[in-house]
C-alpha positions in Angstrom: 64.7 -106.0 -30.8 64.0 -102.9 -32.9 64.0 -103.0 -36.6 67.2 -101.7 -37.9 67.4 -98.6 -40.5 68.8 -99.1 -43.3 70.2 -96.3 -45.4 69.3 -98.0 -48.9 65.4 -99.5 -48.4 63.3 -96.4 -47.2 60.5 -97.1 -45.2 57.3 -95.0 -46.7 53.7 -94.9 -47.4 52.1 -96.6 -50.2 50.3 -92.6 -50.3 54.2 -91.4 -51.2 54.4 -93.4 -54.1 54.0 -92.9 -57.9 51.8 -95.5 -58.9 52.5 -94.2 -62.5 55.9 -95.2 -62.0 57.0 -97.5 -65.0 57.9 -99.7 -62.3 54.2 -100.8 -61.7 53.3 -101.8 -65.2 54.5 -105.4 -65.1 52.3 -105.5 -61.3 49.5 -103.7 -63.9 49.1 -106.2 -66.4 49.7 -108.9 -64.3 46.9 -108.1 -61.9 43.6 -106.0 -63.3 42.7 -105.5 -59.7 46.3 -104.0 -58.8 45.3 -100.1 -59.1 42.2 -100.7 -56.9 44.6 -103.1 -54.4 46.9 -100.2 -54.2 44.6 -97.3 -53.3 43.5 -99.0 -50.8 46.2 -99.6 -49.4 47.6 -95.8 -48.8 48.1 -95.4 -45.3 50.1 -98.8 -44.8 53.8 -98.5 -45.1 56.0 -99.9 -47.6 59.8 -100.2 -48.1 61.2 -98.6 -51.7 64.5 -98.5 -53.2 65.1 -95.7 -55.0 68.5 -95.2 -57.8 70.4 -91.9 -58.0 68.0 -90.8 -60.8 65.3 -91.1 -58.2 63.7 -94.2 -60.3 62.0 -96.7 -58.3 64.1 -99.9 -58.0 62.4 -102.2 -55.6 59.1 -102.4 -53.5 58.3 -104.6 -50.6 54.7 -104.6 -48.6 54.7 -106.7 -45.8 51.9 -107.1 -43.3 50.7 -109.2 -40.2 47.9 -111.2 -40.2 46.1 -113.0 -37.1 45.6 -116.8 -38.2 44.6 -119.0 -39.1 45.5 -118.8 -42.8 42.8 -120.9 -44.5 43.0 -119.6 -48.0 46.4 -121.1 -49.1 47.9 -124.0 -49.8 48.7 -126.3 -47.1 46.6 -123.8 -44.5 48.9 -122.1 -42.0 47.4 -122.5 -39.0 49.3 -120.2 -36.2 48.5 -116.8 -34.7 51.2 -114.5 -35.7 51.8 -114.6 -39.0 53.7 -112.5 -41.9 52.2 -112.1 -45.3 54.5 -110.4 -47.5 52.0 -109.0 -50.1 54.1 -107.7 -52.8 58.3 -108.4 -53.3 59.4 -107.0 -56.9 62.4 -105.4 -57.6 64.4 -104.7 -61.2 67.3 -106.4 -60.8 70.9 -105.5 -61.5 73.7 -107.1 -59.5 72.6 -104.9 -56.3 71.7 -107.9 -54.3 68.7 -105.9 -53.7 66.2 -108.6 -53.6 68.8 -110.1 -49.8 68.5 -106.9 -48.6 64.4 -107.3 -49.2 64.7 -110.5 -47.3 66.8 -109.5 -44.5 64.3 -106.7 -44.2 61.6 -109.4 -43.9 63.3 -111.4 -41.2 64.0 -108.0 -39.5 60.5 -107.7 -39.5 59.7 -111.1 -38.2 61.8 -111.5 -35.7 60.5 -107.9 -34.5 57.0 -108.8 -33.7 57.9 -112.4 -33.3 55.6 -114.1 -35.9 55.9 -117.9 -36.2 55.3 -118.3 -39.8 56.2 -116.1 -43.4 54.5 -116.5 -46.5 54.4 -115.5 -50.0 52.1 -116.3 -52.4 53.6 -117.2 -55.8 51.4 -117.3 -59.0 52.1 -120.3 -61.9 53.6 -117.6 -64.3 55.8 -116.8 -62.2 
């Protein structure tokens, strides 16, 4: 089953984005390592959302990761696994964050991973 296009969530290259959008800073002060995370990151893809001013609306990096998955909490322990690494978007009545997730079970079901998994920190 191939992953559908979508005409609002863009698939792209972390390289293709603005990392001085305003739309990082939150991710900024929230993380000190974020900047270094991000530029090493530039040849994996990423799905944006993007307004009619061109301002950055939502960004989701997902990747797949051979388990097990020892460092979290209960371990996962299966082969295919997705890991989505970063899910932030500014809401506004969009229902922009369900199109995030569809895109994630798109994904999934795609290369047929047995397990998703986000990792949420306390402040959040």
């Amino acid at each position: 089953m191939p992953i559908q296009e979508d005409n609002v969530i863009k698939k792209k290259t972390f390289y293709d984005i603005n990392l001085n959008d305003k739309f990082f800073d939150s991710l900024k002060e929230d993380y000190n390592t974020f900047i270094d995370w991000f530029n090493r990151k530039l040849n994996e893809p990423v799905y944006v959302v993007y307004d009619k001013n061109n301002e950055l609306q939502g960004f989701l990096y997902i990747k797949n990761e051979h388990g097990p998955v020892k460092d979290v909490t209960p371990p996962i322990n299966a082969e295919h696994i997705l890991k989505v690494g970063t899910f932030k978007i500014d809401a506004h009545n969009t229902k922009l964050g369900e199109r995030f997730i569809k895109k994630i079970f798109d994904y999934a079901l795609h290369w047929r991973v047995s397990h998703i998994y986000i990792t949420i920190f306390k402040h959040h």
